[in-house]
Every structure is written in structure tokens, then in C-alpha cells.
C-alpha positions in Angstrom: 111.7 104.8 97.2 109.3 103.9 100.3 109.6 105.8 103.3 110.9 103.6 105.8 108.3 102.0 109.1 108.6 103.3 111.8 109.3 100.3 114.7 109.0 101.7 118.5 111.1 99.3 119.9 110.7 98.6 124.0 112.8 96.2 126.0 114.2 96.8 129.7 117.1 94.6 128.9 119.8 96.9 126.9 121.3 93.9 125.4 118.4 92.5 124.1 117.3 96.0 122.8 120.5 96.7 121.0 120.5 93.3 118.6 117.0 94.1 117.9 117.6 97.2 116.9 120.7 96.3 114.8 118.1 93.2 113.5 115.9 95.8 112.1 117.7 98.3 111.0 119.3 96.1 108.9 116.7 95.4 107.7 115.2 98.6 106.3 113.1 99.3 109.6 113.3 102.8 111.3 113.8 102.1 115.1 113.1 104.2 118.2 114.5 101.9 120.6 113.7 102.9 124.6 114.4 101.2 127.4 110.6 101.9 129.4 107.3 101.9 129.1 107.3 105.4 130.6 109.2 106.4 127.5 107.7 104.4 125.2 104.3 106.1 125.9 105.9 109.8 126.1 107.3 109.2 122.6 104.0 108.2 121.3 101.9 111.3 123.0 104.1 113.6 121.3 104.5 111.7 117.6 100.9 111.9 115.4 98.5 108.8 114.8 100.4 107.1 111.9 103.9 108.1 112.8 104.4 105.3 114.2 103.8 101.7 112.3 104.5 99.1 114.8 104.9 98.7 118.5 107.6 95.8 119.5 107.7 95.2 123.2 109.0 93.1 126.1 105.8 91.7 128.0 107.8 91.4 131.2 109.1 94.8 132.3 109.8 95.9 136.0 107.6 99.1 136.0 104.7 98.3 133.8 104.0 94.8 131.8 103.9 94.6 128.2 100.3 94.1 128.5 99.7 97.3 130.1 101.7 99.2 128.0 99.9 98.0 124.3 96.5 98.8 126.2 97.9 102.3 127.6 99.4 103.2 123.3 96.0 101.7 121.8 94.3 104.8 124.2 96.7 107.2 121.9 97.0 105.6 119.0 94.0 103.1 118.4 94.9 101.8 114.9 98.7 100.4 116.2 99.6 97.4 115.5 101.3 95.5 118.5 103.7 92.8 119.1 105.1 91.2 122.9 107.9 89.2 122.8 109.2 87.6 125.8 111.3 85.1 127.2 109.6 82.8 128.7 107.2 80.7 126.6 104.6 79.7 129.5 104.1 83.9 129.5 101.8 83.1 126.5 98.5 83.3 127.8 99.6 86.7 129.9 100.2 88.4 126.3 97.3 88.9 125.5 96.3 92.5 124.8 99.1 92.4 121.7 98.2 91.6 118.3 100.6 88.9 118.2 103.0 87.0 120.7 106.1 85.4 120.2 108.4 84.0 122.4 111.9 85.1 122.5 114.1 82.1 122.7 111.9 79.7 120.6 111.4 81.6 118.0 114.0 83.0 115.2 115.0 86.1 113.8 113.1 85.4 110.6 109.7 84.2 112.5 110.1 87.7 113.9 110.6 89.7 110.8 107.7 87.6 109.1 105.4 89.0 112.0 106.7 92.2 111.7 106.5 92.1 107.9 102.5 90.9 108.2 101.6 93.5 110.9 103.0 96.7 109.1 101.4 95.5 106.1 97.8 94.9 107.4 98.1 98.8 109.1 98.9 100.1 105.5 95.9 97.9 104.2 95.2 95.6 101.5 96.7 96.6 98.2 94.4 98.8 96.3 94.0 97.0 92.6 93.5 99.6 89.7 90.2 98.6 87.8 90.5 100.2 84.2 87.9 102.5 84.1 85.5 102.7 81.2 85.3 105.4 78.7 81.5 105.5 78.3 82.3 108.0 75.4 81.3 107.0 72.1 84.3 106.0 70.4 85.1 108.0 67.2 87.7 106.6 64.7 90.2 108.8 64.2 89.7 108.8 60.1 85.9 110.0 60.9 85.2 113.1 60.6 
């Protein structure tokens, strides 16, 4: 069985955090879900590069925007894939640190988990294809001798 990703989950509004969570944990997803950037980024100082396969955010938060915050994790963890969702669609061109944007109330549960889906993927990379490898022995027939 796979291990399950990691999803660090941020979102000032508890509600909103709480059926997000549920979302992907039912799912399959593992989810840290916080309720500030400030948390968000002590959680991902302490965890190692890799822990962590996605980061899901709010892009309108009181302390810090969503912006902010994907710049401030790419300073610890580089390779992370991003996400900013947010509630109102003209925020769009203010998201625009994030690997991908979606709006929260025009788009659906499954738009999400198809983003979500596509952006863990591309961290783990391409599928590796197995090339039979070539004996460059000479062949002896088992009768030979």
C-alpha cells in the first residue's frame, strides 16, 4: 500500500478548514490543517524537505496573504508544490506566487481534487518506465555443453 500525501492545509476560516479537511481525508490525503500562516510556516521549519507533498492555502488571510506565505514555504522547502484558493474570483491575478489558483465558490470539489491529484503527482515525477535490459551474454542453449 502507498504511504499517504501529506496536504498542509491553511485557511483562517474554521469552517471552511474543517470540510476541507474532511474532503481530503476522505479521500486518502493526510491533512495538517492550521488555522495561520504563522503556523503553517512553523510546521514546515520543523518537518524535512519532502514531508510534506502539497501546500493548500487561503490567499486572503488577516495576518499574512496567501501570496506571502507560498513565497515564505518555497524559502524552506523549494521543491513544494502550491495551491491558493480563495473566495473571490477577481483575487485571480493577486495569486500569483502559487502553482495553481482556483477559486473557491466557482469551482467544485472535484476541480479541486483533480488539481490536487496533478500537483502531488508532478512533485513525485514522471513515472519511471522499466526498459528490459539486454543480456549481452552470449546465449548458451541449455542442451550445449
Amino acid at each position: 500500500m502507498r504511504p499517504k500525501k501529506t496536504i498542509l492545509c491553511i485557511d483562517d476560516n474554521e469552517q471552511i478548514l474543517s470540510v476541507r479537511t474532511f474532503l481530503l481525508e476522505t479521500r486518502g490525503y493526510r491533512v495538517i490543517a492550521v488555522g495561520s500562516p504563522q503556523e503553517a510556516l512553523e510546521i514546515l521549519e520543523r518537518t524535512a524537505q519532502g514531508a510534506i507533498d502539497l501546500l493548500l492555502t487561503d490567499l486572503l488571510m488577516p495576518q499574512m496573504d496567501g501570496n506571502d506565505l507560498v513565497r515564505k514555504a518555497r524559502q524552506i522547502h523549494p521543491a513544494l508544490p502550491t495551491m491558493i484558493v480563495s473566495g473571490t474570483v477577481t483575487s485571480y491575478d493577486r495569486a500569483l506566487a502559487a502553482d495553481a489558483f482556483l477559486p473557491k465558490g466557482a469551482s467544485s470539489a472535484a476541480e479541486l481534487l483533480e488539481r490536487i491529484r496533478v500537483l502531488v503527482a508532478r512533485k513525485r515525477g514522471p513515472k519511471k518506465q522499466v526498459r528490459p535490459q539486454l543480456d549481452l551474454e552470449p546465449m548458451q542453449h541449455p542442451l550445449a555443453s
